[in-house]
Backbone as a chain_set.jsonl record, in Angstrom:
{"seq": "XXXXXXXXXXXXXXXXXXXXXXXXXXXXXXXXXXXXXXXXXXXXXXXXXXXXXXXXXXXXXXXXXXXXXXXXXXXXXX", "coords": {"N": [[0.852, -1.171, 0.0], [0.452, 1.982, -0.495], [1.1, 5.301, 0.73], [0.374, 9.136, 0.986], [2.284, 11.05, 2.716], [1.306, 14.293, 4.434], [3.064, 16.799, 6.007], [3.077, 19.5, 8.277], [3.473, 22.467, 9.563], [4.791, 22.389, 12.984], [5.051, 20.062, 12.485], [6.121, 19.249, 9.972], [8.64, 20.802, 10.496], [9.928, 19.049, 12.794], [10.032, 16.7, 11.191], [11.877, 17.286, 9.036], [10.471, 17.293, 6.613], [7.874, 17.988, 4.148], [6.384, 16.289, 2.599], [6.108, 13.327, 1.789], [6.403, 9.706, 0.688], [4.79, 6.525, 1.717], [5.386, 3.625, 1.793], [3.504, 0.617, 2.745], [2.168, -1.667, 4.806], [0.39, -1.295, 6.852], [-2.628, -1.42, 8.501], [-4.069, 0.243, 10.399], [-3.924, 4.003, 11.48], [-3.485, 4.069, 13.891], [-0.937, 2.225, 13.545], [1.06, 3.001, 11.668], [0.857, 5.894, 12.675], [2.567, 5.199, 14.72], [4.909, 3.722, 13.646], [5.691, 6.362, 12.309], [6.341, 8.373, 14.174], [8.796, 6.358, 15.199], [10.817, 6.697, 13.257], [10.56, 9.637, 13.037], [11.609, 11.17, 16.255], [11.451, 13.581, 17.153], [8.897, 13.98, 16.774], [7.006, 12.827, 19.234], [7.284, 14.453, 21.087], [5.452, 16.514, 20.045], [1.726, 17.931, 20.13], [-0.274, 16.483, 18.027], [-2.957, 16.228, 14.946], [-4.238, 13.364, 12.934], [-5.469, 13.477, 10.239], [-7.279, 11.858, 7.22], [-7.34, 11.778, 4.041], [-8.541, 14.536, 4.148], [-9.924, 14.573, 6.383], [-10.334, 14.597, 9.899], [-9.358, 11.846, 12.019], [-9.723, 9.013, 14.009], [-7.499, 7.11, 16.036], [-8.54, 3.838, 15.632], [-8.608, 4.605, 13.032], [-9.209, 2.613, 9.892], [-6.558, 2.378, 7.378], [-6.572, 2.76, 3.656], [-5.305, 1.727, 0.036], [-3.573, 4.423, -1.146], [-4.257, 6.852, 0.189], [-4.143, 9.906, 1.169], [-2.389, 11.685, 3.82], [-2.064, 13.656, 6.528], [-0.348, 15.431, 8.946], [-1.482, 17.086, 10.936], [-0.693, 19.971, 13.043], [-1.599, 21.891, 16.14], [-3.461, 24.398, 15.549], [-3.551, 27.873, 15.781], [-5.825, 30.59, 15.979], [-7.248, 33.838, 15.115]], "CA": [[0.0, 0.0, 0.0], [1.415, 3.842, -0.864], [0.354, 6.243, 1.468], [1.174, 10.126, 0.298], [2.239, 11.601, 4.193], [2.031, 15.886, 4.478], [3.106, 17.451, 6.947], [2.721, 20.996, 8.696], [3.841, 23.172, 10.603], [5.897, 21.509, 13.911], [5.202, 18.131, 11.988], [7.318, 19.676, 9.432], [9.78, 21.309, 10.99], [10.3, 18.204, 13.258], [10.789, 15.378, 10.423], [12.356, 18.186, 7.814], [10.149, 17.224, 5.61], [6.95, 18.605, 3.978], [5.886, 15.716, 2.087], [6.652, 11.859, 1.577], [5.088, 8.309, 0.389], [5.549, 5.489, 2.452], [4.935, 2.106, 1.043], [3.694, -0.325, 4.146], [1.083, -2.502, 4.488], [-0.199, -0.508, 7.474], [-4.162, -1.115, 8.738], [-4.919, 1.534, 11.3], [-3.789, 5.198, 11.593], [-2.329, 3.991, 15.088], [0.273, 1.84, 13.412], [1.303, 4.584, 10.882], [1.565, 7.304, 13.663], [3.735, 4.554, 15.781], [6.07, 4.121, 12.382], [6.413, 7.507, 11.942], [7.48, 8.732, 15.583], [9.843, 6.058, 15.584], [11.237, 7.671, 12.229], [11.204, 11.567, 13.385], [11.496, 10.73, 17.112], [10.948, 14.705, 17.525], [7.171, 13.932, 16.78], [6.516, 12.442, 19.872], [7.126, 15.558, 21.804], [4.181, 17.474, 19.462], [0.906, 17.407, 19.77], [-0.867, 16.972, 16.479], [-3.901, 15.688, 14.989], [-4.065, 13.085, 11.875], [-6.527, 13.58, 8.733], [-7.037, 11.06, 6.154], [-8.206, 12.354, 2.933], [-8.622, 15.78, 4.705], [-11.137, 14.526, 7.535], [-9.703, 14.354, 10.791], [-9.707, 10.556, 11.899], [-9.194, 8.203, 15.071], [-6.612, 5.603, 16.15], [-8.434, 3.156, 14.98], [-8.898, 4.64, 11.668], [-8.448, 1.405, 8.975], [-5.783, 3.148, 5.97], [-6.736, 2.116, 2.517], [-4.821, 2.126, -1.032], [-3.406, 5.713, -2.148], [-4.724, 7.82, 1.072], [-3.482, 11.289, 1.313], [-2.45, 11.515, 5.057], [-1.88, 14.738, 7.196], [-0.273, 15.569, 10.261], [-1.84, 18.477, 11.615], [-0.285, 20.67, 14.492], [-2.601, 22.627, 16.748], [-3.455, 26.416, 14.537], [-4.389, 29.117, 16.522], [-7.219, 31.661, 15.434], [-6.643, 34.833, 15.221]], "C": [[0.899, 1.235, 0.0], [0.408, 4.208, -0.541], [0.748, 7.707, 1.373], [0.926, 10.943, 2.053], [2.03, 13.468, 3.969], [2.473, 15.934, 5.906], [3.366, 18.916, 7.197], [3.123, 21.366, 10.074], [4.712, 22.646, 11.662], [6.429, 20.445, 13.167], [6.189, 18.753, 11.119], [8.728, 19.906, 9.697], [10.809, 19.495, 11.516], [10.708, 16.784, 12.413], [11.51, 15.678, 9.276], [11.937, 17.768, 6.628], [8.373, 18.048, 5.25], [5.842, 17.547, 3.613], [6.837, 14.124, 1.831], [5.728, 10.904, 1.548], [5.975, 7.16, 0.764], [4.447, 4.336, 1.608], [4.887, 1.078, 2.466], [2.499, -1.178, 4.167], [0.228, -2.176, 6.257], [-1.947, -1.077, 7.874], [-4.378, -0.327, 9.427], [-3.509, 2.346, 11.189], [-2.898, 4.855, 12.683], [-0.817, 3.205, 14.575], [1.119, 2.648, 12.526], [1.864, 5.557, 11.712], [3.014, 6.191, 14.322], [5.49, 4.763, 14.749], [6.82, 5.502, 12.226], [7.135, 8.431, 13.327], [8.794, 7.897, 15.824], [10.671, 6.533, 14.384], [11.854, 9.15, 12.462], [11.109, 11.04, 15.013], [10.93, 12.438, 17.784], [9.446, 14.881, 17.397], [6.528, 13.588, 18.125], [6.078, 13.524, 21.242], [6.081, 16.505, 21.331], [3.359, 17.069, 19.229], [0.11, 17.791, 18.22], [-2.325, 15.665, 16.416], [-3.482, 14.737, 13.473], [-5.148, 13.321, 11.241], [-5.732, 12.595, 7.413], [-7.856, 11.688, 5.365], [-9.067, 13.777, 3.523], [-10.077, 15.533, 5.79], [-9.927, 13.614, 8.662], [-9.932, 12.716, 11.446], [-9.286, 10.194, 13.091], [-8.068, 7.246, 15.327], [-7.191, 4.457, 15.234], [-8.976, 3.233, 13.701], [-8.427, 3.306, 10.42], [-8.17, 2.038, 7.664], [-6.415, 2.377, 4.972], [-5.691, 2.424, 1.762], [-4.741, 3.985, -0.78], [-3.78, 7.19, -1.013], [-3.737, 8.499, 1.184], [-3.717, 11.55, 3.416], [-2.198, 12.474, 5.853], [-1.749, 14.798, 8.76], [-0.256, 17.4, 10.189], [-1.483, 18.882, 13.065], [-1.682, 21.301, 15.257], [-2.627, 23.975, 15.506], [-4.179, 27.158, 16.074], [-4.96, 29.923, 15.626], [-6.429, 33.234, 15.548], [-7.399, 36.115, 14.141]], "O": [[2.006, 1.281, 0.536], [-0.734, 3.951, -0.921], [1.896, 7.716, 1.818], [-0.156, 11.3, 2.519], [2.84, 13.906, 3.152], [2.187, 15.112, 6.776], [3.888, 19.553, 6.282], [3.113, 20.835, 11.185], [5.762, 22.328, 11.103], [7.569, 19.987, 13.087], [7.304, 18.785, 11.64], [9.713, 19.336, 9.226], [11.784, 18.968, 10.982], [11.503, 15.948, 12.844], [11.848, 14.788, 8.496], [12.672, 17.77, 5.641], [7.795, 18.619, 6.175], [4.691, 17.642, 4.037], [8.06, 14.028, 1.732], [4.612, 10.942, 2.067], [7.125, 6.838, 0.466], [3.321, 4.315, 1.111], [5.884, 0.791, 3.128], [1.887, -1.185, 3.099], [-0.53, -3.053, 6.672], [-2.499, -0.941, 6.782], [-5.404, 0.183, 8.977], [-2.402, 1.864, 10.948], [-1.714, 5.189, 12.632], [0.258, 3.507, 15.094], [2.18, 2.915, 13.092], [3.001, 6.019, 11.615], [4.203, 6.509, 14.309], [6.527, 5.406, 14.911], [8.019, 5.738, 12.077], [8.232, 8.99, 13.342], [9.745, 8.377, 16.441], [11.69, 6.94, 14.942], [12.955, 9.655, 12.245], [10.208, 10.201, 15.019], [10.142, 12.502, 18.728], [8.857, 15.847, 17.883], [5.399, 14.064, 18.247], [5.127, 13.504, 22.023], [5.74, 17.359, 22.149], [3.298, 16.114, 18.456], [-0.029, 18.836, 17.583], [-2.649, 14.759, 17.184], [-2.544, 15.184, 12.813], [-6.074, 13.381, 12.05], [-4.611, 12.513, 6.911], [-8.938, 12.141, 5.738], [-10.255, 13.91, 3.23], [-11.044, 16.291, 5.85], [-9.155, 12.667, 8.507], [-11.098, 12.398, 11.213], [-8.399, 10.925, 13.532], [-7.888, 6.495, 14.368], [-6.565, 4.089, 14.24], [-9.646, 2.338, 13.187], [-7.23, 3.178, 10.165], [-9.073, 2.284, 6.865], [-6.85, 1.283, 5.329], [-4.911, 3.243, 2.248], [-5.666, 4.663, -0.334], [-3.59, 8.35, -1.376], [-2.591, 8.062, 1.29], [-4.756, 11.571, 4.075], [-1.608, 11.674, 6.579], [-2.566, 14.429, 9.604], [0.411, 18.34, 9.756], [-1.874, 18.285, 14.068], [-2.782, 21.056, 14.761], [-1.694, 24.257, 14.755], [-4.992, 26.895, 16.96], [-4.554, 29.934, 14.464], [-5.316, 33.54, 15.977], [-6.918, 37.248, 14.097]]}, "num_chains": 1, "name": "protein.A"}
């Protein structure tokens, strides 16, 4: 399965990347996040939210084929 990762803002900063596609055979959102903190290990210190296909999603979200995946930081308003 190819999963296309973004990331924003901290999430960015913290894995110096913006964007990347991981190839894994992955079923839930929780094993994904686990993968990727042990990857950027600076993730674990920020809180963030995930969105699959731009809707914010749970642990046990189940990934499919080709999902566009987003780690979202907190935003403030303003």
């Amino acid at each position: 399965m190819t999963l296309t990762i973004k990331y924003f803002g901290m999430t960015a900063e913290a894995s110096g990347k913006t964007e990347e596609s991981f190839r894994s055979n992955y079923s839930s959102i929780a094993e994904l996040q686990k993968d990727i903190i042990n990857k950027y290990p600076k993730l674990e210190k920020i809180s963030f939210k995930i969105a699959a296909n731009q809707t914010i999603v749970n642990d046990d979200y189940l990934l499919s084929e080709n999902e566009e995946i987003a780690l979202l930081p907190p935003f403030a308003g303003g």
